[in-house]
C-alpha positions as CSV (number, residue, x, y, z in Angstrom):
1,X,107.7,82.4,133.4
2,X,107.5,85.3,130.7
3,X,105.7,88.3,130.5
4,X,103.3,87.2,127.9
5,X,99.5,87.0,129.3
6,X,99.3,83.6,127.2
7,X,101.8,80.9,126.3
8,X,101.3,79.2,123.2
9,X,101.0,75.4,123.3
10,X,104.5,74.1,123.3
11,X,104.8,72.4,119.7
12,X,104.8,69.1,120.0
13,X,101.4,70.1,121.3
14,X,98.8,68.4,118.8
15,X,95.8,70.9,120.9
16,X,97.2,73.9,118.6
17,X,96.4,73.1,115.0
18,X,99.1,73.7,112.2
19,X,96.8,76.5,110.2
20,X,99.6,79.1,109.4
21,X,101.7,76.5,108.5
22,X,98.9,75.2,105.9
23,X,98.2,78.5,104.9
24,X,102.5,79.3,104.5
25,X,102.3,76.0,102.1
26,X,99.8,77.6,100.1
27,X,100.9,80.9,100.0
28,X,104.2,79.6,98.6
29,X,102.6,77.0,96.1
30,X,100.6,80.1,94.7
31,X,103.1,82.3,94.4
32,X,104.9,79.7,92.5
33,X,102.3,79.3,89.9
34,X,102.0,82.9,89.7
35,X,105.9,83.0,88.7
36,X,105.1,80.5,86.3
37,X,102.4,82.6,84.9
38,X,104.0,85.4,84.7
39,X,107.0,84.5,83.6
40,X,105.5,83.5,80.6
41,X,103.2,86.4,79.3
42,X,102.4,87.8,77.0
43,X,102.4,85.0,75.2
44,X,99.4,82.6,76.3
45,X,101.2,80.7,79.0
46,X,100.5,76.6,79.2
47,X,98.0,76.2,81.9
48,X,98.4,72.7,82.7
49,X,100.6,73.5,85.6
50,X,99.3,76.8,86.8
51,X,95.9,74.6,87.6
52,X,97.5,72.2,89.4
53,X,99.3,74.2,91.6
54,X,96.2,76.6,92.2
55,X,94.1,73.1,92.9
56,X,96.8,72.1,95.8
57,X,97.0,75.7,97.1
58,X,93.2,75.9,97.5
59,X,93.6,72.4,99.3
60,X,95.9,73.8,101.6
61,X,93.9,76.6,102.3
62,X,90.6,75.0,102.7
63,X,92.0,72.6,105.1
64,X,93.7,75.2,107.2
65,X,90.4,77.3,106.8
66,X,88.4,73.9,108.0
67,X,91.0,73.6,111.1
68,X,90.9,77.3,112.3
69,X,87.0,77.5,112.5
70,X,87.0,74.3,114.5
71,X,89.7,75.5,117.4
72,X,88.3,76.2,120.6
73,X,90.0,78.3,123.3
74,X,91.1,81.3,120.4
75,X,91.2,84.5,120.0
76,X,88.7,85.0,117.9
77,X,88.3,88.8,118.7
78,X,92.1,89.3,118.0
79,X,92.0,87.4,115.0
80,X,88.7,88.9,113.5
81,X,90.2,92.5,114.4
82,X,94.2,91.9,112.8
83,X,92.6,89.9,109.6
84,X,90.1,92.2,108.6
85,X,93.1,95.0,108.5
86,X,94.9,92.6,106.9
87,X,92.5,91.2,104.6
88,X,92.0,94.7,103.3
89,X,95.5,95.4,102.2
90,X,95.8,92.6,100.5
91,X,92.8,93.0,98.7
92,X,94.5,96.7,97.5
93,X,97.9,94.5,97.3
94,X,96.0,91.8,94.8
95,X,94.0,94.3,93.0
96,X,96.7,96.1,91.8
97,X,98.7,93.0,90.6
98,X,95.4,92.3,89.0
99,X,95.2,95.6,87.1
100,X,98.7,95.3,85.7
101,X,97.6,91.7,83.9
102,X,94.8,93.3,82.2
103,X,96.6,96.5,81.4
104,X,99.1,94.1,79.6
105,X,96.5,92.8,78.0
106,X,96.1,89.3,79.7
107,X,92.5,87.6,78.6
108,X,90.9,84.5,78.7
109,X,91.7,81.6,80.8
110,X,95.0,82.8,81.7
111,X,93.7,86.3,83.2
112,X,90.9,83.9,85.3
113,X,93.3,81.5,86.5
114,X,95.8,84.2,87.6
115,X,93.1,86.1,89.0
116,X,92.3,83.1,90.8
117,X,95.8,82.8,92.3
118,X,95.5,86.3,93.3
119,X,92.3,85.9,95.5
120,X,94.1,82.7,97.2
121,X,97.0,85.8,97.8
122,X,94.9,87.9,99.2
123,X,93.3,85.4,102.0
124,X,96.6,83.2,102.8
125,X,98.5,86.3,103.7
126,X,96.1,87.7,106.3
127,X,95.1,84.5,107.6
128,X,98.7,84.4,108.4
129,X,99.2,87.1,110.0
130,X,95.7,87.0,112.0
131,X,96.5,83.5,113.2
132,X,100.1,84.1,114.3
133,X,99.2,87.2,116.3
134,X,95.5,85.9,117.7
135,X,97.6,82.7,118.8
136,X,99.7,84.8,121.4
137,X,96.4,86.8,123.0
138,X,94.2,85.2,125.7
139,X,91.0,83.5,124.4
């Protein structure tokens, strides 16, 4: 036996429900479309895309969202403690991404749809976090 006071389920384990793993998917399909973005201001960047990629990243994080408030035996003391820490860094993190768009003068659409991104940002990378360290405690 270890030392830990609580042993994950092993992973083949269907009991523990893949929500960082969701959330990792959409965390990396945001940032994605947040390269794409980016990469192609300041022009006004095609959005076709962009919107696609934000429509599967919300996905992603809604279902992991859907999973986490359904597990029993969590947590949820941990997890509320580590995310809202979390959450507020990233919030900072986001806001200043944020600010350099408009300071470049990014409008319209694009500014809402990269804004958009950046709030999926700021809750997949907490979420994260909260849900990989709240796993390990005892519920």
């Amino acid at each position: 036996m270890t030392d830990l006071p609580h042993q994950p389920p092993a992973s083949g384990d269907t009991a523990f429900p893949p929500v960082a793993e969701l959330a990792t998917s959409s965390l990396a399909v945001v940032v994605i479309g947040g390269i794409l973005m980016a990469s192609s201001f300041p022009q006004s960047p095609d959005l076709a895309l962009p919107l696609v990629l934000l429509a599967i990243s919300a996905v992603l994080l809604s279902t992991a969202l859907m999973l986490l408030v359904r597990w029993r035996q969590f947590a949820w003391a941990t997890f509320r403690l580590v995310a809202r820490w979390a959450l507020l860094a990233y919030v900072v993190s986001a806001g200043m991404i944020e600010f350099s768009f408009v300071r470049n003068h990014a409008s319209g659409a694009p500014l809402i749809v990269v804004s958009a991104m950046l709030v999926l940002f700021a809750i997949d990378v907490p979420l994260i976090i909260a849900v990989t360290v709240a796993r390990y405690q005892e519920p």
